[in-house]
KOLGU-905131 format. One record per residue (C-alpha): residue number from 1; residue in one letter; x, y, z. Coordinates in nm, 4 decimals, always signed. Layout:
BEGIN
+-----+----+----------+----------+----------+
:   i : aa :     east :    north :       up :
+-----+----+----------+----------+----------+
: NUM :  A :        X :        Y :        Z :
...
+-----+----+----------+----------+----------+
***
This chain:
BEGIN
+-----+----+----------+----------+----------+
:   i : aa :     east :    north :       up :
+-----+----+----------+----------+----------+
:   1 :  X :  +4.0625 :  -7.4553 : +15.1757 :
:   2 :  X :  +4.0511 :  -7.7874 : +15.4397 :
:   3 :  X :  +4.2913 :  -7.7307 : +15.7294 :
:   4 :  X :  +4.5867 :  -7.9818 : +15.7371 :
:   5 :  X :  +4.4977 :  -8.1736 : +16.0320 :
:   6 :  X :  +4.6700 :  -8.4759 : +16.0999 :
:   7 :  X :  +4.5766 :  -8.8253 : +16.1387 :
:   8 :  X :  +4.6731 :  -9.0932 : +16.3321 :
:   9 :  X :  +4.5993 :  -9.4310 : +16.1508 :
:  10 :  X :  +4.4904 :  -9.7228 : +16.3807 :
:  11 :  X :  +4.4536 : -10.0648 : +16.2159 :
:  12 :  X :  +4.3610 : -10.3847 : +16.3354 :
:  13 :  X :  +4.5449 : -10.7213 : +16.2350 :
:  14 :  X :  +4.4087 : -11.0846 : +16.3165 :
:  15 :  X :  +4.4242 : -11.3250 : +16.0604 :
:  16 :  X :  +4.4906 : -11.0838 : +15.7540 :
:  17 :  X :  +4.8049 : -11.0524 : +15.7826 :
:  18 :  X :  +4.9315 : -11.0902 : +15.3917 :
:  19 :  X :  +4.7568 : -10.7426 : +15.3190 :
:  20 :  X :  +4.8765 : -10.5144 : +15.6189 :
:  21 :  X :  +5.1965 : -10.4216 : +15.3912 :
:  22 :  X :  +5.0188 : -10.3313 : +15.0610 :
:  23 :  X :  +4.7727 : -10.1227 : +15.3005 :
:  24 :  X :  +5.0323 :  -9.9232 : +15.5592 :
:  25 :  X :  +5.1903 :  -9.8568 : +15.1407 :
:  26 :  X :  +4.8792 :  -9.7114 : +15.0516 :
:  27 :  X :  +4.8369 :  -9.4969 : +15.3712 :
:  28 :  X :  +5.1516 :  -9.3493 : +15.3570 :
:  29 :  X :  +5.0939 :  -9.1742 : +15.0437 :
:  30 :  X :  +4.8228 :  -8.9978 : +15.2389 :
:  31 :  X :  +4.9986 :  -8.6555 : +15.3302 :
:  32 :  X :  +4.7489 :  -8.6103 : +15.6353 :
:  33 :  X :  +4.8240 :  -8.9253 : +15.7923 :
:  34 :  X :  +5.1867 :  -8.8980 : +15.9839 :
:  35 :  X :  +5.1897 :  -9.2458 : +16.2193 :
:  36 :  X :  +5.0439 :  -9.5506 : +16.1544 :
:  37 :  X :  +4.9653 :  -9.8096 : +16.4656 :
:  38 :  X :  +4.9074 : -10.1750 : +16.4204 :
:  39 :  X :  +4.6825 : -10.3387 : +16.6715 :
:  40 :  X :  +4.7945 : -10.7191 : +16.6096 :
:  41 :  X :  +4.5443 : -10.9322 : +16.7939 :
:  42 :  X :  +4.7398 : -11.2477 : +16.6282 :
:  43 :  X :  +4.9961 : -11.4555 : +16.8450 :
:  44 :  X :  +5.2560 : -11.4916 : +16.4957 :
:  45 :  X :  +5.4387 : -11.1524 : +16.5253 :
:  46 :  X :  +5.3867 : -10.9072 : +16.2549 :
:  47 :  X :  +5.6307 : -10.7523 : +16.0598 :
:  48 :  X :  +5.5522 : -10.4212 : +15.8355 :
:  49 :  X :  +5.8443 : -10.2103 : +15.7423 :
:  50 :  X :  +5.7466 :  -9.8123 : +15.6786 :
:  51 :  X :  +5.8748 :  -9.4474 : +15.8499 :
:  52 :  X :  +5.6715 :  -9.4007 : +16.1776 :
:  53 :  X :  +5.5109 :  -9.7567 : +16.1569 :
:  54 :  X :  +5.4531 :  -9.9803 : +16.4719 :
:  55 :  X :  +5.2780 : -10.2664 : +16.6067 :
:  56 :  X :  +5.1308 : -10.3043 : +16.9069 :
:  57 :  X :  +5.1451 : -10.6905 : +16.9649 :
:  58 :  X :  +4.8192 : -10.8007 : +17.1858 :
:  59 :  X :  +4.8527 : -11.0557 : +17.4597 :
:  60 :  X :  +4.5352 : -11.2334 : +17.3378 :
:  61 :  X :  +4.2972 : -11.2102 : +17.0526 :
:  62 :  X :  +4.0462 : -10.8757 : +17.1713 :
:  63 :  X :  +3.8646 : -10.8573 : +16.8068 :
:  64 :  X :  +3.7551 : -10.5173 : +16.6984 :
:  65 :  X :  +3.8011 : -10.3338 : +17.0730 :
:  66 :  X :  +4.1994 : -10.3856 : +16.9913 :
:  67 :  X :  +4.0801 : -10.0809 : +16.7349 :
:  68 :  X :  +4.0109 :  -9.8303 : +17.0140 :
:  69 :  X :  +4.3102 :  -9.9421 : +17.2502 :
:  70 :  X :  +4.5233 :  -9.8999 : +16.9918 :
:  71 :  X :  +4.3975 :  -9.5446 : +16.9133 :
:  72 :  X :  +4.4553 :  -9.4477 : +17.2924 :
:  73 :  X :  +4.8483 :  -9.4874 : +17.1492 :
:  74 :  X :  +4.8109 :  -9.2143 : +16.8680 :
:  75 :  X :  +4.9615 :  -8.8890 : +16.9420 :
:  76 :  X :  +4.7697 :  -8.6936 : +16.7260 :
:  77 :  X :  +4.3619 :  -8.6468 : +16.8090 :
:  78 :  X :  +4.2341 :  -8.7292 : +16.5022 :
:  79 :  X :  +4.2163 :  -9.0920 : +16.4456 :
:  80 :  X :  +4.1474 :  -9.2856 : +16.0745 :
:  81 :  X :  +4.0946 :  -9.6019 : +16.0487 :
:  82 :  X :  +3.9736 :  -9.9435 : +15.8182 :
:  83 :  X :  +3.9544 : -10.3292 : +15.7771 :
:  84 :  X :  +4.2531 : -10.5264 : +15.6909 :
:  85 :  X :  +4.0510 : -10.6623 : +15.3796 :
:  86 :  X :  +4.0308 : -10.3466 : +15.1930 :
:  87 :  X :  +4.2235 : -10.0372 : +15.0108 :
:  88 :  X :  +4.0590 :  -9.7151 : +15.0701 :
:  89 :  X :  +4.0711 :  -9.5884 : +14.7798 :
:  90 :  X :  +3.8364 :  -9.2512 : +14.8849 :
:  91 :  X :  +4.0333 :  -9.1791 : +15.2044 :
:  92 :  X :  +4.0930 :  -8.8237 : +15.1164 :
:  93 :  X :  +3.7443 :  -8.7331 : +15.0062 :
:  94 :  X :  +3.6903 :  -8.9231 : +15.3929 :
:  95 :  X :  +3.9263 :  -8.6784 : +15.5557 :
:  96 :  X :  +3.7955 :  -8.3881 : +15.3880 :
:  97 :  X :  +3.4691 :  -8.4163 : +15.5151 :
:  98 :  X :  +3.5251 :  -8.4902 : +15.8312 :
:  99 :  X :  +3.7898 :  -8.1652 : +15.7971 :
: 100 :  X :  +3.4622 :  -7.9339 : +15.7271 :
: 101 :  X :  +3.2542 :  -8.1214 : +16.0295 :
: 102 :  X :  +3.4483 :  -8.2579 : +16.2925 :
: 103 :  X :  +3.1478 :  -8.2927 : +16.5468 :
: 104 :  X :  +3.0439 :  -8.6937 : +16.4268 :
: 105 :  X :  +3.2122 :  -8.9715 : +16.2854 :
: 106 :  X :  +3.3264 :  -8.9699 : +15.9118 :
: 107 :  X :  +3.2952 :  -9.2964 : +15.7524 :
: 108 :  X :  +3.2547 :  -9.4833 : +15.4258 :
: 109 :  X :  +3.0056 :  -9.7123 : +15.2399 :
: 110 :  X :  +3.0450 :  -9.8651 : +14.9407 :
: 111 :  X :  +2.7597 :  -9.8385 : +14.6678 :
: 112 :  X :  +2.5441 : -10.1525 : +14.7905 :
: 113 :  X :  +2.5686 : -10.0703 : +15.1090 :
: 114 :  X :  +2.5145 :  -9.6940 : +15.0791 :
: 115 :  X :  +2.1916 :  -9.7242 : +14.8529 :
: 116 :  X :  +2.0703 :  -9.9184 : +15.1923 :
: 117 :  X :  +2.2329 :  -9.6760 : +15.4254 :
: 118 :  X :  +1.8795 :  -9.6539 : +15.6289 :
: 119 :  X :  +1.9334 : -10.0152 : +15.7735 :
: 120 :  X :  +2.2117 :  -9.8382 : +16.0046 :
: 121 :  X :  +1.9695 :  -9.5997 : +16.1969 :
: 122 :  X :  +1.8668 :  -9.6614 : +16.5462 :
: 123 :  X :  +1.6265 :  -9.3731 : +16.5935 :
: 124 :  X :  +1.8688 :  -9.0739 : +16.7238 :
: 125 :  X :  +2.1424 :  -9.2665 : +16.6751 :
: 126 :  X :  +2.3277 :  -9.4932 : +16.3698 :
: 127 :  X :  +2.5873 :  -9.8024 : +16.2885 :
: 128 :  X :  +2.8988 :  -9.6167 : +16.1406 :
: 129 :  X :  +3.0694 :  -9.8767 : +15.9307 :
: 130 :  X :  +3.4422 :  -9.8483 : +16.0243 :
: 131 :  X :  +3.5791 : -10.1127 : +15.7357 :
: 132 :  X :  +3.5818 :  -9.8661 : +15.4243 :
: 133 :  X :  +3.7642 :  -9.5779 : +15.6298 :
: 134 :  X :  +3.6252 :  -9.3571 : +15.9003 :
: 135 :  X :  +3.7220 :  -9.0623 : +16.0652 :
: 136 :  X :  +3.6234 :  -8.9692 : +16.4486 :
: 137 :  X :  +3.8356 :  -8.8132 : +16.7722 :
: 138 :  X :  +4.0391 :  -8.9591 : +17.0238 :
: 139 :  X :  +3.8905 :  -8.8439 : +17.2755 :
: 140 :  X :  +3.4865 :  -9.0463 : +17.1337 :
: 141 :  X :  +3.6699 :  -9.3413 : +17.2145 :
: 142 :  X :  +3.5865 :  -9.2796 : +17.6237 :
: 143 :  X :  +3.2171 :  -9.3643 : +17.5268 :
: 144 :  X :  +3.3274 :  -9.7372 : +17.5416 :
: 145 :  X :  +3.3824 :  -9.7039 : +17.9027 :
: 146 :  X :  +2.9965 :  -9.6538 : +17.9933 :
: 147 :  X :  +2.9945 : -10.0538 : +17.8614 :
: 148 :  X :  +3.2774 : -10.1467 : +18.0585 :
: 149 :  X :  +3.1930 : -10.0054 : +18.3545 :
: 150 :  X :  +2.8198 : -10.1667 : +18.3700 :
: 151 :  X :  +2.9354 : -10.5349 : +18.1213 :
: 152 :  X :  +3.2798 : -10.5277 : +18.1680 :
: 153 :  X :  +3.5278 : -10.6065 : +17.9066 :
: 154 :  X :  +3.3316 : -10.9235 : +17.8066 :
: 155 :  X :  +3.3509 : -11.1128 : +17.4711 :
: 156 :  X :  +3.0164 : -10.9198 : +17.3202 :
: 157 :  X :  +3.2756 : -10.5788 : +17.3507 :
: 158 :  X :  +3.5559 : -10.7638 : +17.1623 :
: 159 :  X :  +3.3544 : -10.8889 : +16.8882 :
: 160 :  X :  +3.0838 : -10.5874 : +16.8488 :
: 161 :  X :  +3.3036 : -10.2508 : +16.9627 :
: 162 :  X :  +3.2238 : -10.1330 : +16.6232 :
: 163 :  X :  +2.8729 : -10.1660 : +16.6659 :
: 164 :  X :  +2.9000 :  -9.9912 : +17.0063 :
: 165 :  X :  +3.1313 :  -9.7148 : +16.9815 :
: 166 :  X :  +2.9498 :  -9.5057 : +16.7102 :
: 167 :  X :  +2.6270 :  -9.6077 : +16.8791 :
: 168 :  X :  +2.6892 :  -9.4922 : +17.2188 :
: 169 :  X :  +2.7944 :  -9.1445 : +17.0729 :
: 170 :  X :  +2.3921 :  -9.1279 : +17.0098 :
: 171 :  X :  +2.4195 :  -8.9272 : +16.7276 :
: 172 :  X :  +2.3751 :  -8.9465 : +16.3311 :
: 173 :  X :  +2.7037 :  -8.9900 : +16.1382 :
: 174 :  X :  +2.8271 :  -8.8773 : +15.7934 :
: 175 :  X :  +2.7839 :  -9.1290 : +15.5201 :
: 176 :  X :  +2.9749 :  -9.1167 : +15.2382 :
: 177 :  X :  +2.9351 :  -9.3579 : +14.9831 :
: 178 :  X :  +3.3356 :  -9.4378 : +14.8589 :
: 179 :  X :  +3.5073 :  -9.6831 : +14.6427 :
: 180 :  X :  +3.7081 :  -9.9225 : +14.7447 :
: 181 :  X :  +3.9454 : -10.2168 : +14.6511 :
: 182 :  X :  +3.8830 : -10.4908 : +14.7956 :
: 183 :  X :  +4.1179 : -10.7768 : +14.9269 :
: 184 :  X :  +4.1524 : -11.1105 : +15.0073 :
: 185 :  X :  +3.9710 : -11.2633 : +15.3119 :
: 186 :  X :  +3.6768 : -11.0123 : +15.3130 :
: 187 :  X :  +3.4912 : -11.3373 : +15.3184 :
: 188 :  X :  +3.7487 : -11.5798 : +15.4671 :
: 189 :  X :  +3.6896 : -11.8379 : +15.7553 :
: 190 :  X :  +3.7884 : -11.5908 : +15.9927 :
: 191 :  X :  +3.5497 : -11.2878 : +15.9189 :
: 192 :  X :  +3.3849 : -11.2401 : +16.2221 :
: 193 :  X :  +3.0403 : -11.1962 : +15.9856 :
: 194 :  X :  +3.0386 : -11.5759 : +15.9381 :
: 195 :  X :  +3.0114 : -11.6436 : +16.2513 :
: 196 :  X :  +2.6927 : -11.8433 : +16.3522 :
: 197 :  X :  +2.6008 : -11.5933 : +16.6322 :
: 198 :  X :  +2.7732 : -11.2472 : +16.4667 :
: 199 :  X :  +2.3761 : -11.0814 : +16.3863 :
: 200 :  X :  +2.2529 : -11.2067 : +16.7257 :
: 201 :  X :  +2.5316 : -11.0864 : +16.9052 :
: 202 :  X :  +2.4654 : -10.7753 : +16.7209 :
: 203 :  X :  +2.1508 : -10.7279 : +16.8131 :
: 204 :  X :  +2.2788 : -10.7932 : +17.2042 :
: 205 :  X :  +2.5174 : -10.5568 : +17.1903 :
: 206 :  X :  +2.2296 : -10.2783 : +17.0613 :
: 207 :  X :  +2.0038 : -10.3550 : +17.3729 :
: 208 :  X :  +2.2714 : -10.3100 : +17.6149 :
: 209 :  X :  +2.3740 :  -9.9751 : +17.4031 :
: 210 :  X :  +1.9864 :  -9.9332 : +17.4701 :
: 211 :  X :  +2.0442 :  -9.9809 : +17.8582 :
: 212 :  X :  +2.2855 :  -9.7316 : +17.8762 :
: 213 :  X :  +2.1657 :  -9.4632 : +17.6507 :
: 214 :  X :  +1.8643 :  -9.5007 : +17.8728 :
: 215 :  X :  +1.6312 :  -9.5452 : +17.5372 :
: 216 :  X :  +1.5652 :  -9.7636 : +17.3182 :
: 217 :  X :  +1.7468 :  -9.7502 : +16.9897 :
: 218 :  X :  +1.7423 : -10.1436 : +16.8863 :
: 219 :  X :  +1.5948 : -10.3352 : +16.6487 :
: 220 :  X :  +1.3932 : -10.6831 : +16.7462 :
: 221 :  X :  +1.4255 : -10.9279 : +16.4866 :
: 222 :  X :  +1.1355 : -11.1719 : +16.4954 :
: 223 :  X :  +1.1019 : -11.4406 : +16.7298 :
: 224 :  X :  +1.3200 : -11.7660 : +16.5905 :
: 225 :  X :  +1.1164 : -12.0132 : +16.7683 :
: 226 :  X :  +0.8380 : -11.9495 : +16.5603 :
: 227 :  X :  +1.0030 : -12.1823 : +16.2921 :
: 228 :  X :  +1.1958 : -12.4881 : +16.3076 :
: 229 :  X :  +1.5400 : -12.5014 : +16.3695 :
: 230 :  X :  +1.7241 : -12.5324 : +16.0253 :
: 231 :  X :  +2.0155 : -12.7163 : +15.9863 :
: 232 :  X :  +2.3302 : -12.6493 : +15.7806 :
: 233 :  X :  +2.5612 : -12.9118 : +15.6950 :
: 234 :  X :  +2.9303 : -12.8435 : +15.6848 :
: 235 :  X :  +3.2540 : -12.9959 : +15.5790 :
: 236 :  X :  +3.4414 : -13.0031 : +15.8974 :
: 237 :  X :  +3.7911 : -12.8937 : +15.7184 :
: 238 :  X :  +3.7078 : -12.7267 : +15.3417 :
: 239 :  X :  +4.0758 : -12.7048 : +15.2737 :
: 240 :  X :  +4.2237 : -13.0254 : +15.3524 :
: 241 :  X :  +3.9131 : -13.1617 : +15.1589 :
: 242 :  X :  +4.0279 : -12.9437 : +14.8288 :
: 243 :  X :  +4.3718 : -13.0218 : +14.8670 :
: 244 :  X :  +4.2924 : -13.4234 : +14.8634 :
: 245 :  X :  +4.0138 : -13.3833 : +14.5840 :
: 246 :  X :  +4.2865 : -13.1893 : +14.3820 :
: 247 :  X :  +4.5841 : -13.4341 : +14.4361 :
: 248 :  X :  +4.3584 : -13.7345 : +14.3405 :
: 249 :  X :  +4.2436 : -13.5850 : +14.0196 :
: 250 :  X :  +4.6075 : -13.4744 : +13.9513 :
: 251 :  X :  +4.7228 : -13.8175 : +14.0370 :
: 252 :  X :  +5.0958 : -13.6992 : +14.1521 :
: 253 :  X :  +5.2427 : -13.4488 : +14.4262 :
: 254 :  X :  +5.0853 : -13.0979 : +14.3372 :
: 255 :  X :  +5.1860 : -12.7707 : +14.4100 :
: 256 :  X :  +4.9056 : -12.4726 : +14.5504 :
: 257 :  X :  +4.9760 : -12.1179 : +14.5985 :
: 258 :  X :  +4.8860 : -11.9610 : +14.9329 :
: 259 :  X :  +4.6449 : -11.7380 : +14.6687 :
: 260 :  X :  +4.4328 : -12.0558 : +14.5549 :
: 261 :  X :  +4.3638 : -12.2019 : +14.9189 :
: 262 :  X :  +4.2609 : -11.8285 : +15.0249 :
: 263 :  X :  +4.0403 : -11.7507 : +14.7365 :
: 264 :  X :  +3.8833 : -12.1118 : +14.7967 :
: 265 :  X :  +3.7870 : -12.0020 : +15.1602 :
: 266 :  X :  +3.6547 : -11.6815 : +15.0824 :
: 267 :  X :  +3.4139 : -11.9101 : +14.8773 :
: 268 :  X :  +3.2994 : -12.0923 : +15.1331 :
: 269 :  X :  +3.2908 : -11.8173 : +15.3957 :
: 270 :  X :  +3.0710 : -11.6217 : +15.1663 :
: 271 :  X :  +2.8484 : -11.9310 : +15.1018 :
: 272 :  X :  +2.8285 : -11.9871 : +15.4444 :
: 273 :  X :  +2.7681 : -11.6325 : +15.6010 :
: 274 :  X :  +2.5637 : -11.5185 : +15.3087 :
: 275 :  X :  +2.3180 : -11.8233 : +15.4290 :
: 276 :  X :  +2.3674 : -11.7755 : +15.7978 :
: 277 :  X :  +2.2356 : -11.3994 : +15.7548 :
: 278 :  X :  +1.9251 : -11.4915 : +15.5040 :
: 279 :  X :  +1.8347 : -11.7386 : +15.8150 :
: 280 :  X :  +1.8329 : -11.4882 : +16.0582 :
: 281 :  X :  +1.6659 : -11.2006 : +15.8801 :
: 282 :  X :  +1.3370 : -11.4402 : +15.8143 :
: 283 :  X :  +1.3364 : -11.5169 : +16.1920 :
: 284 :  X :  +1.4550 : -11.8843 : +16.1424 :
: 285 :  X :  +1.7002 : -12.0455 : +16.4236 :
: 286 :  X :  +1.9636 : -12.2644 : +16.2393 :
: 287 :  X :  +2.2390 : -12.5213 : +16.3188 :
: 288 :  X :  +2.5744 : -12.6207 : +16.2210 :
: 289 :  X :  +2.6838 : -12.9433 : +16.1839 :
: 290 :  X :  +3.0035 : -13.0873 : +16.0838 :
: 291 :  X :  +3.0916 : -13.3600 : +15.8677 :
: 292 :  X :  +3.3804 : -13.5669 : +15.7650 :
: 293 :  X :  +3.3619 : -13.6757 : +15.3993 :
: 294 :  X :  +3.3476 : -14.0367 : +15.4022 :
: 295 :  X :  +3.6180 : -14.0949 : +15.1063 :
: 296 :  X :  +3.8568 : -13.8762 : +15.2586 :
: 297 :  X :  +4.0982 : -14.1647 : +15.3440 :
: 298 :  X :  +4.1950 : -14.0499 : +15.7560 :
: 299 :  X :  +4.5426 : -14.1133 : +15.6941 :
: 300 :  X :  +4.6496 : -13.9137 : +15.4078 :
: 301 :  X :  +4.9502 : -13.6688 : +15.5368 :
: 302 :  X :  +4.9337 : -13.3590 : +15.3229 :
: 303 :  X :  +5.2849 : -13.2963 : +15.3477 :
: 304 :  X :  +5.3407 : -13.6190 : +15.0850 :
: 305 :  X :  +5.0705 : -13.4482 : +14.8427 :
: 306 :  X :  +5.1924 : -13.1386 : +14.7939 :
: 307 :  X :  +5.4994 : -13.0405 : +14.6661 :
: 308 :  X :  +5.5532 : -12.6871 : +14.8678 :
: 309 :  X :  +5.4193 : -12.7951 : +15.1892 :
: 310 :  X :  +5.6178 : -12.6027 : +15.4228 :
: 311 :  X :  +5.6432 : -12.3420 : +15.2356 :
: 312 :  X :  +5.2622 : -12.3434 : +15.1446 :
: 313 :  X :  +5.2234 : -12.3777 : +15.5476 :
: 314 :  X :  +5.5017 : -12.0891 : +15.6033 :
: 315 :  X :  +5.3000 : -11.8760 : +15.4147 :
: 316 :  X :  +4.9779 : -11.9525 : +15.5511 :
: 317 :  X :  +5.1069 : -11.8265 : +15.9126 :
: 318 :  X :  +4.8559 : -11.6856 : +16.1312 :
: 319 :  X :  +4.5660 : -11.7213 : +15.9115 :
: 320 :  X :  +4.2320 : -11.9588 : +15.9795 :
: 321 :  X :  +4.3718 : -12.2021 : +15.6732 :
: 322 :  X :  +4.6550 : -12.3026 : +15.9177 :
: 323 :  X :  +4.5706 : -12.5280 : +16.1132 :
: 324 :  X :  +4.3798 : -12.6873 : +15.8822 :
: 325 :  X :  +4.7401 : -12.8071 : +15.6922 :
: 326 :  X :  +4.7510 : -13.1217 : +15.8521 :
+-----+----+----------+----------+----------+
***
């Protein structure tokens, strides 16, 4: 019989937020889980309606470290949390676990990843993959400080806490592998993942782990200089490019669902990460460069080409496809 310890949940918000309400829904089904705190590192206020739901607006953007200042809110000690991209689907088999060992971190990997779990070990210690659900105590969170008292609370902390936290704990983890839904912008312009220098950073943040554990537990990836710098050509504004290509084929005022433009960036974000990563595994240094199409005419106002405009730019609020509605 598991012991009916409660949860805290701690999510994180950014540029995601058109699934916070279908997830806070799913999590308050879960009878273990009796507050739910919203980090929201976005500027456009967040709005999620729900019994013992808040947000906890952020002054700027503080990536995934918002995660772990939020959880210093919880009341309870036992903290759960996820990505904003997914439904947990396996977040009581999670909590059960963790229920019959409370001493590590409880987290989740889907199949793919979990048939590959090995990839996440650093000698004593191991990556715990917070995005498909994961369990740990309040109190881990204090591990973080060791960084900020030798780094500070640098840009490497906001973009790589994951990474950190369950490494500095210096310890191997419980990997489950769990099923999960997934939702839109897993691979949207904003993932941090498609960012040019997300795996480098990575591999940063492990060697200063490294420096404070007093050991090394990092990986070296080879050395990119040995090959030439690759370069990876880029449309300088995918959406406002598909909007114009679509209205021109059309030939009249068109209307596009917030769904469409989102879907269409996740497909470029995945090209673009998926290519970024294959570059850095094989040790090769790459580039981006940006590019205006040529027959994009410079003048062509969106707002005359599509019929729902403001509305489709309402709706797009505090994700990365805003400001590219011009």
């Amino acid at each position: 019989m598991v012991s009916q310890i409660k949860a805290s949940a701690c999510l994180l918000s950014w540029q995601r937020p058109y699934n916070m309400q279908r997830i806070v829904d799913h999590l308050r089904t879960m009878p273990f889980i009796d507050e739910i705190i919203i980090w929201n590192n976005n500027p456009v206020s967040l709005s999620v309606s729900g019994h013992n739901v808040r947000v906890i607006q952020s002054k700027c953007n503080i990536g995934g470290y918002g995660r772990y200042l939020c959880a210093q809110h919880a009341i309870n000690e036992v903290i759960y949390t996820q990505d904003d991209d997914w439904i947990a689907t396996d977040i009581k088999k999670l909590y059960e676990s963790f229920c019959s060992d409370s001493s590590k971190i409880t987290h989740g990997l889907i199949a793919k990843h979990f048939e590959t779990k090995e990839k996440f070990d650093r000698g004593s210690a191991q990556v715990a993959y917070m995005g498909y659900g994961a369990f740990f105590k309040k109190e881990w969170i204090k591990v973080l400080e060791s960084y900020v008292n030798k780094f500070g609370e640098d840009n490497l902390l906001y973009k790589h806490a994951d990474w950190m936290f369950p490494l500095l704990r210096d310890q191997r983890h419980d990997t489950l592998c769990v099923e999960a839904e997934q939702l839109l912008g897993k691979n949207g312009l904003e993932a941090l993942w498609i960012d040019s220098e997300f795996w480098s950073d990575a591999q940063e943040a492990e060697r200063r782990v490294s420096k404070i554990l007093g050991k090394v537990i990092h990986r070296e990836k080879p050395e990119t200089n040995l090959k030439p710098i690759k370069i990876l050509r880029m449309q300088k504004n995918p959406i406002r490019k598909y909007i114009l290509d679509k209205s021109e084929k059309a030939g009249i005022p068109i209307i596009i669902e917030p769904e469409e433009l989102l879907k269409y960036a996740e497909k470029i974000g995945g090209q673009i990460g998926k290519t970024q990563k294959k570059l850095y595994d094989s040790g090769q240094g790459f580039k981006k460069v940006y590019y205006e199409d040529e027959e994009t005419p410079d003048n062509a106002c969106l707002s005359d080409i599509v019929e729902n405009f403001n509305e489709l730019k309402n709706s797009l609020r505090g994700t990365a496809i805003e400001p590219m509605l011009v």
